[in-house]
C-alpha positions as CSV (number, residue, x, y, z in Angstrom):
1,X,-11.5,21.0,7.4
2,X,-14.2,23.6,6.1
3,X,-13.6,22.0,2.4
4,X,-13.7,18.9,3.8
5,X,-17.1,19.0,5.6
6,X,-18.6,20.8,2.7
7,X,-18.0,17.8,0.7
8,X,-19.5,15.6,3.1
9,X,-22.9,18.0,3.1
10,X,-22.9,18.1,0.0
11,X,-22.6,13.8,-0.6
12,X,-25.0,13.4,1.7
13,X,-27.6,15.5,-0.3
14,X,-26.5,14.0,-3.8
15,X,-27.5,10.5,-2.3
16,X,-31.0,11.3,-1.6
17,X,-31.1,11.9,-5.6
18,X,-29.2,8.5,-6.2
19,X,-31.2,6.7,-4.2
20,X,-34.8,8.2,-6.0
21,X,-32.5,6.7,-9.0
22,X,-32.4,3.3,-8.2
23,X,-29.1,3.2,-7.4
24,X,-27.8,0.4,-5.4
25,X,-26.6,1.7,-2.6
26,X,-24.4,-0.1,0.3
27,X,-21.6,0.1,3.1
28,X,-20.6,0.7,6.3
29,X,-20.1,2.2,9.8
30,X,-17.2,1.6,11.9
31,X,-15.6,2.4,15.4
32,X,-12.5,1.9,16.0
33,X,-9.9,2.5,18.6
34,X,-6.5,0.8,20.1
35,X,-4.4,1.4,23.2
36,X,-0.5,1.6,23.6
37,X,0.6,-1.3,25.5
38,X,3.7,1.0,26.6
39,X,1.3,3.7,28.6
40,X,-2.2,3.0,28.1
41,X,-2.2,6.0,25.5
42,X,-5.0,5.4,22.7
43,X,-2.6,5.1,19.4
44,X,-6.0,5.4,17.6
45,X,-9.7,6.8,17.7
46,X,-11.4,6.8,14.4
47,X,-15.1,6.7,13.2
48,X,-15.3,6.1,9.3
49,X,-17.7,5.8,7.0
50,X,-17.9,4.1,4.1
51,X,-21.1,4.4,1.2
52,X,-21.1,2.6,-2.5
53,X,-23.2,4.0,-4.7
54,X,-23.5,1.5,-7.8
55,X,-25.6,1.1,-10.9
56,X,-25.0,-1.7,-13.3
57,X,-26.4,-1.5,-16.9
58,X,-26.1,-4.0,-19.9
59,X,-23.9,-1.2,-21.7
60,X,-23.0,1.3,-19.3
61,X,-22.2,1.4,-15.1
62,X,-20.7,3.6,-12.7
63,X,-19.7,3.5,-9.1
64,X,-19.1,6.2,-6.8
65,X,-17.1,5.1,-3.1
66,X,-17.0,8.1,-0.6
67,X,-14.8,7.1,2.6
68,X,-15.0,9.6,5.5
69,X,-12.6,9.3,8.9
70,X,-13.1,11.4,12.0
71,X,-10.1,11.1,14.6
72,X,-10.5,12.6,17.5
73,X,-13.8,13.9,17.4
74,X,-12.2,16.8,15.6
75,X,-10.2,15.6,12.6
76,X,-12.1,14.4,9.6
77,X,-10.3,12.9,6.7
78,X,-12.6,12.9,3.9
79,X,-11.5,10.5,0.4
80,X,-12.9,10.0,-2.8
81,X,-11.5,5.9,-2.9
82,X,-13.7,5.7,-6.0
83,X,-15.9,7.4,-8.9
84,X,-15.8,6.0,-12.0
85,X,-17.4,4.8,-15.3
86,X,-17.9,1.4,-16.6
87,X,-18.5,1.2,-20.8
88,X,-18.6,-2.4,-22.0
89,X,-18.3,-3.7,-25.8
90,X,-18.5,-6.8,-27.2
91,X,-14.7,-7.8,-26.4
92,X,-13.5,-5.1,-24.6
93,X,-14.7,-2.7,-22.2
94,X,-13.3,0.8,-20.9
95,X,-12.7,2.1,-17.3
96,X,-12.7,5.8,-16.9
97,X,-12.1,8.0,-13.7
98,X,-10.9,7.8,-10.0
99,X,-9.9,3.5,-9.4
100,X,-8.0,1.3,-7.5
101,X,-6.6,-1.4,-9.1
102,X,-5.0,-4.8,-8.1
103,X,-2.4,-7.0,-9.5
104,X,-0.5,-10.0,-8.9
105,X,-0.9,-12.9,-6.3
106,X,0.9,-11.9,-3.1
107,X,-1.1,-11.3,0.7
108,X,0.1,-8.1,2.2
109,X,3.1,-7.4,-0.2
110,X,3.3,-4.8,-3.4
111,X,5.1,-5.9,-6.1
112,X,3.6,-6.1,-9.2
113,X,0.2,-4.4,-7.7
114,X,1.9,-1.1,-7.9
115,X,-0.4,0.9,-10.0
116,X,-2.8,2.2,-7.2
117,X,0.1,3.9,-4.5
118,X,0.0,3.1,-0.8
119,X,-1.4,5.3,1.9
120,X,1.1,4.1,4.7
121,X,0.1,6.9,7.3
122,X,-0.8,4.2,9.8
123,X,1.9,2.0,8.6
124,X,0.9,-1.6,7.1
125,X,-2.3,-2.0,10.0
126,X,-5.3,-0.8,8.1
127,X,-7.2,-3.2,5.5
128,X,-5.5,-3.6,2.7
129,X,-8.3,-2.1,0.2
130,X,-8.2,1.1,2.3
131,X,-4.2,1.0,1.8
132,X,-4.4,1.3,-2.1
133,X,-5.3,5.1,-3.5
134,X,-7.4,5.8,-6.1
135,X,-5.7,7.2,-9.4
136,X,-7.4,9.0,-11.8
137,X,-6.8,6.5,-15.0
138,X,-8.4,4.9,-18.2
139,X,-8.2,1.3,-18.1
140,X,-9.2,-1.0,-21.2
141,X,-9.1,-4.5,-20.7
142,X,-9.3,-6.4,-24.2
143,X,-10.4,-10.2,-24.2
144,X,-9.3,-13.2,-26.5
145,X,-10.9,-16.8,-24.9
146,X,-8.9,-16.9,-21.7
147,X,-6.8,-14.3,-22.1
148,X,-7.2,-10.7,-21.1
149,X,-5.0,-7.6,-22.2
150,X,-5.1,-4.8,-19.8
151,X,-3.6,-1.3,-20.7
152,X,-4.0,1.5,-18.3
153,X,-3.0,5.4,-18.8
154,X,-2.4,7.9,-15.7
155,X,-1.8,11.1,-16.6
156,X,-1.5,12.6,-13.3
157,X,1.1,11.3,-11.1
158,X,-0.1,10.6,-7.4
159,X,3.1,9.3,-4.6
160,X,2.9,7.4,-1.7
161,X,1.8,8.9,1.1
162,X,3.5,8.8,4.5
163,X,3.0,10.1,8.4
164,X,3.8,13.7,8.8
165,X,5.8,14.7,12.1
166,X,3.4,14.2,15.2
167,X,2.3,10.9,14.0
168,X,3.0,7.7,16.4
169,X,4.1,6.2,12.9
170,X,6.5,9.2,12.0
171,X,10.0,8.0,12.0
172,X,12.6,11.0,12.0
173,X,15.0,10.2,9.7
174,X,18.6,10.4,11.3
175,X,21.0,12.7,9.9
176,X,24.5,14.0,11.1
177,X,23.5,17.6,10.8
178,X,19.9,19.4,10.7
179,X,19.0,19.8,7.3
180,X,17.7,22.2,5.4
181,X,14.8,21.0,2.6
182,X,13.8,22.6,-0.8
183,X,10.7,20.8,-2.2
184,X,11.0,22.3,-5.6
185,X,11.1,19.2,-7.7
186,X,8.7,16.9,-5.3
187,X,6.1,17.7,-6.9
188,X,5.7,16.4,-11.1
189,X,3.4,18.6,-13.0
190,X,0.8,16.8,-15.0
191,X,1.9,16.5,-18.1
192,X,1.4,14.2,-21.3
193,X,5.4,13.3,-21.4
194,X,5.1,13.0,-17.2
195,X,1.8,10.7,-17.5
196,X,2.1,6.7,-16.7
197,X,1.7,3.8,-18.5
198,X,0.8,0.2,-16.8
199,X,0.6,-3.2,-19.3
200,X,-0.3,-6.6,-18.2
201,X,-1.6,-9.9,-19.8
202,X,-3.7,-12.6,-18.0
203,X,-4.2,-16.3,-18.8
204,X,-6.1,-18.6,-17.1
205,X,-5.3,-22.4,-18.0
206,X,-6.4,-25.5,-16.1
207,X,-3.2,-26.3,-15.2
208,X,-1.6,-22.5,-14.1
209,X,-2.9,-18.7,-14.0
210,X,-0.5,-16.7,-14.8
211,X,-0.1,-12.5,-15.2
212,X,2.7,-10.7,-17.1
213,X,3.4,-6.9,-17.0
214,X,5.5,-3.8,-17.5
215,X,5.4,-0.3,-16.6
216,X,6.5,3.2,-17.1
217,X,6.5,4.9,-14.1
218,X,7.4,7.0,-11.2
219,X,9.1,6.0,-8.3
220,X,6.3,6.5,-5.2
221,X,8.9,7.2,-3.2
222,X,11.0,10.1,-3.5
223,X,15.0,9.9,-3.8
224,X,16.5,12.1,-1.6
225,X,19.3,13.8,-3.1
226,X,21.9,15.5,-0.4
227,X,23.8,18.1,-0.7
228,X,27.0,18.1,1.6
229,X,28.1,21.4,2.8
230,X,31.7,21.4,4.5
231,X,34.0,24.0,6.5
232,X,37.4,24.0,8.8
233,X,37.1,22.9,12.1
234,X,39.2,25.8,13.8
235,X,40.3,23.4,16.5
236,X,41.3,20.6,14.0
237,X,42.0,22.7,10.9
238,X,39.9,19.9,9.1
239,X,37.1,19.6,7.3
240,X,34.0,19.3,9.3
241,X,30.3,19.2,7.4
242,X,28.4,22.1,8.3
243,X,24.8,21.3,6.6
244,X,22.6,19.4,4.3
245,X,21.0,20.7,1.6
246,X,18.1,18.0,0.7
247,X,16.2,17.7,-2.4
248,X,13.4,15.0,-2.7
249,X,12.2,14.3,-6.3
250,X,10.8,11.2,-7.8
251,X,12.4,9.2,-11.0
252,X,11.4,7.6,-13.7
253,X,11.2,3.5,-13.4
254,X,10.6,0.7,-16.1
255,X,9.7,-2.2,-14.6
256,X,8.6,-6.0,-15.5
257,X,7.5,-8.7,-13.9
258,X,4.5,-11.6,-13.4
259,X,2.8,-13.5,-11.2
260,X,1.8,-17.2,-11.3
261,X,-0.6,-19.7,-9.6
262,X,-1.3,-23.0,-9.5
263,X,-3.0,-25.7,-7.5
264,X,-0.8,-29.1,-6.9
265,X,-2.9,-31.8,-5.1
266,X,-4.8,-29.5,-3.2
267,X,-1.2,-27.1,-2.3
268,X,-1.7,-23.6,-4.0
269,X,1.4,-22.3,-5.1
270,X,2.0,-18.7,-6.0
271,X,4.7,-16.7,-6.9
272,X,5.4,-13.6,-7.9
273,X,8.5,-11.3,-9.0
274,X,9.3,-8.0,-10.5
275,X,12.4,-6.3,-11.7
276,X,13.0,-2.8,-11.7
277,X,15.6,-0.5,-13.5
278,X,17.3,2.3,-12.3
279,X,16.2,2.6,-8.9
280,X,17.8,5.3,-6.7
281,X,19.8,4.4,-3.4
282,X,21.2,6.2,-0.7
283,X,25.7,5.6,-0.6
284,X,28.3,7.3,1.7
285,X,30.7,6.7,-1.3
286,X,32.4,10.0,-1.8
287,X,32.4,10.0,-5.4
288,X,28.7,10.3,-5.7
289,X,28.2,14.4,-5.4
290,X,24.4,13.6,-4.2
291,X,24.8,10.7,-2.1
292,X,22.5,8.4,-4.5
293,X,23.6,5.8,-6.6
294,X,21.5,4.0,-9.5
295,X,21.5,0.1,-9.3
296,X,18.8,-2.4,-10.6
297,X,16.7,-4.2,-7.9
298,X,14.5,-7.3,-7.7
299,X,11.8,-7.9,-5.9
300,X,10.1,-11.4,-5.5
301,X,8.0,-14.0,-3.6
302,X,7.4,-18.0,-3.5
303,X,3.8,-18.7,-1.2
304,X,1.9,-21.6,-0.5
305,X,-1.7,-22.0,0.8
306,X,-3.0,-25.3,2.2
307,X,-5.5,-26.8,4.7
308,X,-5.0,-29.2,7.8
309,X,-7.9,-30.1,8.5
310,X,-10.8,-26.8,9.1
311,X,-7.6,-24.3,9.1
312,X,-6.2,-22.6,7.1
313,X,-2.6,-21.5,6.6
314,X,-1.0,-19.9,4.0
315,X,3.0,-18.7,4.1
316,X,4.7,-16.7,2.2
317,X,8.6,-15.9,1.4
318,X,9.9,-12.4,0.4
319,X,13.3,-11.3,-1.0
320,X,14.3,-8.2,-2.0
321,X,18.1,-7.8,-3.4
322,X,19.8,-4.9,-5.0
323,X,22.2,-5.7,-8.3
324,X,25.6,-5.3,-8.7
325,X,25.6,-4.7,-5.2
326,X,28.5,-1.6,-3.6
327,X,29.8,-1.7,-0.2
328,X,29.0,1.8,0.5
329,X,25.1,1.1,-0.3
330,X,23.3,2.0,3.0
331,X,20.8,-0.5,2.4
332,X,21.4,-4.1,3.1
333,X,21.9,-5.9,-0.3
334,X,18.9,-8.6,0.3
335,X,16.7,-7.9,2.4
336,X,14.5,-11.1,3.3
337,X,11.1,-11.4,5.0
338,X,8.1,-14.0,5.5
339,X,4.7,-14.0,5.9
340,X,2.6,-16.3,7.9
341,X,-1.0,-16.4,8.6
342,X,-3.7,-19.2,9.6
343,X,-7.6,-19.1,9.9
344,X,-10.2,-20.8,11.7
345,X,-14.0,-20.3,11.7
346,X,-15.8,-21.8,14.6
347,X,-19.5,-21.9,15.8
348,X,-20.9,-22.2,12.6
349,X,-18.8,-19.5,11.2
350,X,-20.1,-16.8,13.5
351,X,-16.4,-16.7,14.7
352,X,-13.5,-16.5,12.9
353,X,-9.8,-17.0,14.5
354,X,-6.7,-15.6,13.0
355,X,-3.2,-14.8,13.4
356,X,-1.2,-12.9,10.8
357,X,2.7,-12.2,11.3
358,X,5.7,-10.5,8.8
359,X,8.8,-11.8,9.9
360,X,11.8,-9.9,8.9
361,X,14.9,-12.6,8.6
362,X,17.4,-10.3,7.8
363,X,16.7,-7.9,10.8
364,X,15.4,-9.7,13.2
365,X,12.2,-8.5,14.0
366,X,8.2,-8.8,13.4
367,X,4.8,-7.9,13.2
368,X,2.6,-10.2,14.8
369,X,-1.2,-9.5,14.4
370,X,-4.0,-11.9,16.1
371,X,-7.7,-11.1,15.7
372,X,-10.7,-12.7,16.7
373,X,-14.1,-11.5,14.8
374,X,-17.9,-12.3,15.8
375,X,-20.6,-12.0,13.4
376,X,-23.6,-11.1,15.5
377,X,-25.4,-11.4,12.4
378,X,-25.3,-10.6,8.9
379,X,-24.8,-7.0,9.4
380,X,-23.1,-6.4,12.6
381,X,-19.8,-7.6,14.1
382,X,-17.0,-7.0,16.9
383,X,-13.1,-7.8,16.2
384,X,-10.5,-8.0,19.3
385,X,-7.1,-7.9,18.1
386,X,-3.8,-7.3,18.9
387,X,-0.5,-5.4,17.0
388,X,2.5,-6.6,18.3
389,X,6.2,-5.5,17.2
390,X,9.3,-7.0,18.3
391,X,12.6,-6.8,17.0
392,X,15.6,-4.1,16.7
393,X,14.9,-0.5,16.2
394,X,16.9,-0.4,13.5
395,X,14.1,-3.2,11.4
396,X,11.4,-2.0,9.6
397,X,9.2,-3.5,12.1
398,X,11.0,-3.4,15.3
399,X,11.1,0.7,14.7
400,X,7.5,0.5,15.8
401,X,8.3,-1.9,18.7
402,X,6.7,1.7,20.9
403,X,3.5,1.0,19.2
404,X,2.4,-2.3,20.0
405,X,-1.0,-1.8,21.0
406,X,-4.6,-3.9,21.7
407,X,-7.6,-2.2,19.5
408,X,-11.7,-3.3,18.9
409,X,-13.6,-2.3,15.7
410,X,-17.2,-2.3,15.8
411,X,-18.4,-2.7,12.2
412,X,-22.4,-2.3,11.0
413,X,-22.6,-3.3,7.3
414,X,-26.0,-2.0,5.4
């Protein structure tokens, strides 16, 4: 927390000198809180702040985003979602330092756009571009007409991060036995032979735009390898498990895949798939001394976006099916969701209507998320919306069905 504020101190006074600089300088400042349908209990109180410093230059351009959240009045989360420099060439240019980065066509679902890991402590609800980490990379993109080549090197590994216990949106995993955890091999030690490595190629025709990519990678998500350990049941003079010995460490991945989009009479269709190799899953079969077996997996989408009239809608389908699928896989072998979401501006686009929802078809449960936002003006603006899971507890949604909740952001943009 000391560290933390520090940091902040110390921003502050480095923008003073930016700003005698000419450095463009921008963001905003926002209030936010929600209450639990279920009790009336605020599930959220946060104050962030967000500043972009930017210069651009003919040659040479950086851009240093600071984000800092206070929960609580007592709890500030201070990130670095950006600091980076810009060097451009006559057909190429370079990206060095902390980024985020974006890929593929799909609304509210990673699957190619899985350079940048997820920060999922508050689940799925925050904006999207606050989801995405920044990693620590060098990006070149190389350009031929209407083609770009994009190459991207992270030597430092960064995972997915998740709600720790206390957290509304911690889930405590459900085991037979307490466990017992070591966390020796969670963590991968930066290291040429344990850095990353992210290709893609873009081309934009008249008729379609379309991405292709492949990556070398780590897993975000740790596998969690389980070690049984089993006595006599004196009663029953059989064996009975005693304890769990688990070990979460993160694999190696190759994945391909692309995206596509193309506009059809006025009907944008996107899709987007990717493949991955030798992804870790959980099994009760007895034969696997770890509980984890290796299987390939795809993961892909179909979407369309269209107009009726001055709204918007755009829907989306999501399947996500393991390979050579076993019995004793604890995961379903397809999992199967949609998206759906429509938009309407009214009063001369001072306020803007929308409703949001994943549906998950195989479990039968959702997220549902309307919000209304008015502009007071170019700079200020309120949002009433609304979170609302339904569905079984045992859906990734419906776990959260405890959490529904209404909330109200106030936002001032400078």
């Amino acid at each position: 927390m000391k560290t933390k504020g520090l940091m902040f101190i110390l921003l502050l006074t480095a923008s003073q000198v930016l700003i005698a600089q000419n450095v463009d300088i921008n963001g905003f400042a926002r209030t936010y809180e929600g209450a639990l349908y279920n009790n009336g209990n605020f599930g959220i109180i946060q104050q962030t702040l967000n500043l972009t410093f930017e210069q651009l230059g003919d040659k040479v351009a950086f851009k240093v985003n600071p984000m800092a959240y206070l929960y609580n009045a007592d709890s500030l989360d201070f990130r670095m979602r950006e600091l980076y420099l810009d060097l451009y060439f006559k057909n190429f240019d370079i990206r060095i330092g902390n980024q985020q980065v974006v890929w593929g066509k799909a609304d509210g679902v990673f699957i190619t756009d899985i350079v940048s890991p997820l920060n999922l402590t508050e689940f799925l609800l925050p904006d999207f571009d606050e989801i995405r980490k920044g990693v620590i990379a060098t990006k070149i993109n190389y350009y031929l007409g209407n083609s770009t080549f994009e190459a991207i090197w992270i030597p430092a590994f960064t995972p997915t991060e998740r709600p720790q216990p206390g957290s509304i949106w911690y889930v405590q995993p459900d085991f037979p036995v307490p466990p017992t955890w070591d966390l020796s091999k969670e963590t991968i030690t930066p290291s040429l032979e344990n850095s990353e490595v992210f290709l893609k190629y873009t081309a934009l025709t008249s008729a379609i735009d379309f991405e292709l990519m492949g990556a070398y990678t780590w897993d975000d998500n740790p596998t969690l390898h389980v070690e049984k350990q089993f006595g006599i049941d004196s009663a029953t003079m059989q064996p009975s498990l005693l304890g769990l010995n688990i070990t979460p460490e993160h694999h190696r991945l190759t994945i391909g895949g692309g995206s596509f989009s193309s506009e059809i009479k006025g009907v944008i269709l996107r899709g987007e798939a990717a493949y991955y190799n030798g992804k870790y899953f959980l099994t009760e079969d007895p034969l696997q001394p770890d509980g984890n077996i290796q299987k390939d997996y795809l993961h892909y989408l179909v979407g369309l976006d269209f107009n009726i009239g001055s709204v918007m809608f755009s829907s989306q389908f999501i399947q996500q099916t393991i390979l050579d699928y076993e019995n004793d896989i604890l995961n379903e072998k397809t999992e199967n969701t949609m998206t759906f979401l429509a938009c309407y501006d009214m009063l001369r686009e001072t306020m803007h209507l929308e409703l949001f929802s994943y549906i998950g078809l195989t479990n039968e449960d959702a997220l549902i998320r309307p919000k209304v936002t008015y502009d007071f003006d170019d700079s200020f603006s309120i949002l009433l919306g609304s979170n609302i899971f339904v569905g079984d507890e045992k859906g990734r949604f419906g776990q959260y069905k405890e959490n529904s909740m209404i909330y109200t952001k106030l936002k001032y943009s400078f």
